[in-house]
N, C-alpha and C positions, 0 to 999 in steps of 0.2 A: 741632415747629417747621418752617416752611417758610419755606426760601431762597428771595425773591423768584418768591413764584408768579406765572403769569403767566395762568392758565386761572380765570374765576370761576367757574366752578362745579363744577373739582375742588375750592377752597378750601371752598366751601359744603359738600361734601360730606365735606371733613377734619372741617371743623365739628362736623357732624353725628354723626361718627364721637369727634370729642370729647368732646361731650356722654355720649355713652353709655358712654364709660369714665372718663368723671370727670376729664380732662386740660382743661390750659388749652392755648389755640393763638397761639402766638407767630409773627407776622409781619414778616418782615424785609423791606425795602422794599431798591429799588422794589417793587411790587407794576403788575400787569399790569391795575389793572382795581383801581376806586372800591369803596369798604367800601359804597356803597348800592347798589351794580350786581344790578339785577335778579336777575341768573344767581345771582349768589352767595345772593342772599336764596332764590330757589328752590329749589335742590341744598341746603340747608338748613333749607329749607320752615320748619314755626315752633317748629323749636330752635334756631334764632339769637336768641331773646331769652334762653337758657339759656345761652348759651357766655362763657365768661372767655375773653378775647383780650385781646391786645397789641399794637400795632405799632410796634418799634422802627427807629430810622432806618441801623444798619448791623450786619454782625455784629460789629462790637467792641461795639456798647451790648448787642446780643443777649448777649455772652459777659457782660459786668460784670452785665447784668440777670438770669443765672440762679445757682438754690442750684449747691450744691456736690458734684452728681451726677455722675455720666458722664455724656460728650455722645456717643451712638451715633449715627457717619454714616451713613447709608442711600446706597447705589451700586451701581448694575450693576457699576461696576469696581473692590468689594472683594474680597475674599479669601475673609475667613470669614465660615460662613451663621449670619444671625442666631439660629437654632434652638441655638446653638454657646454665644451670650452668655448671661451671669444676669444679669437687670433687678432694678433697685432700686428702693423706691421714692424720687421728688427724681433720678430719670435722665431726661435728656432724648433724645428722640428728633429727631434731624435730619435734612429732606429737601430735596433742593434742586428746581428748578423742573421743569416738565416739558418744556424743549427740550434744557437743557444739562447739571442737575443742579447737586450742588456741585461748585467747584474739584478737578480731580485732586491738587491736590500735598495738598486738606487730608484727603484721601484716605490717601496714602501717608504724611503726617503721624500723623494718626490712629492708626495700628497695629493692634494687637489690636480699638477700638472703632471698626474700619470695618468696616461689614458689610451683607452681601447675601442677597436673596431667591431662592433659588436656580430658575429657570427653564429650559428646552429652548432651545434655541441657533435654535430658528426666529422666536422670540419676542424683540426688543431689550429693552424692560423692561414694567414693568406699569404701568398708571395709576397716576398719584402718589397718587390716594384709594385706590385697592385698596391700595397699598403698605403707606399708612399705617395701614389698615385690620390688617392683618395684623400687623405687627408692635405694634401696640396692643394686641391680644391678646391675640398670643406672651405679651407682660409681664403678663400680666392673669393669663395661667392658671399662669406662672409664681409671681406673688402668693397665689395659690389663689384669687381673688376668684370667687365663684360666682352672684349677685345685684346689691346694692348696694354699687357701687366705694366702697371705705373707704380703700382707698391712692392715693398723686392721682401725677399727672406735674407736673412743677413750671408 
């Protein structure tokens, strides 16, 4: 899930990252940039006719609109490294944009399911596609998925 992304074609490239693990990509608006905007269709090149997406209009319909998984917050300013959590399958994974992120407080909210990629302190964060890239994964290999993703992200 991405909190009001604002870059097309880091989204194109979540996308694409989605496809390949069998996850659908849920978009919370605003959104920085039109679902036909070139960029996005490029960083996506042509597995965006392959991806399940949504774009919901805030995170409260975001929240009503998901199963009944864990919502992992992705932030430079958690606590504990994602390597730390067990993924389920029906958990969702949330990132918020790439100027601000998500809110801190739902950060501090969150608790134990706020978690970070842990990096060198020269480094502020990683691109919001590497991010999500990584921690897509993380859950994949945690799954044991070795092929064809059979467990899905909601």
């Amino acid at each position: 899930m991405l909190f009001e992304p604002e870059i097309p074609h880091n989204t194109g490239s979540v996308g694409r990252t989605c496809v390949a693990v069998g996850a659908k990509l849920w978009l919370v608006r605003p959104l920085g940039f039109q679902l036909d905007d070139y960029h996005l269709r490029r960083a996506g090149l042509d597995y965006w006719q392959h991806l399940e997406h949504e774009v919901v209009n805030s995170w409260e319909h975001l929240i009503e609109a998901l199963p009944g998984g864990k919502k992992w917050l992705f932030s430079t300013h958690a606590q504990r490294s994602y390597d730390e959590a067990t993924f389920c399958e029906g958990d969702a994974l949330i990132f918020g944009n790439e100027s601000s992120g998500l809110p801190r407080q739902w950060i501090r909210d969150a608790g134990s399911e706020a978690l970070r990629i842990p990096i060198r302190n020269e480094v502020r964060s990683l691109n919001l596609s590497n991010s999500v890239a990584v921690a897509c994964f993380e859950a994949q290999r945690q799954w044991n998925v070795t092929d064809t993703p059979e467990k899905r992200f909601p």
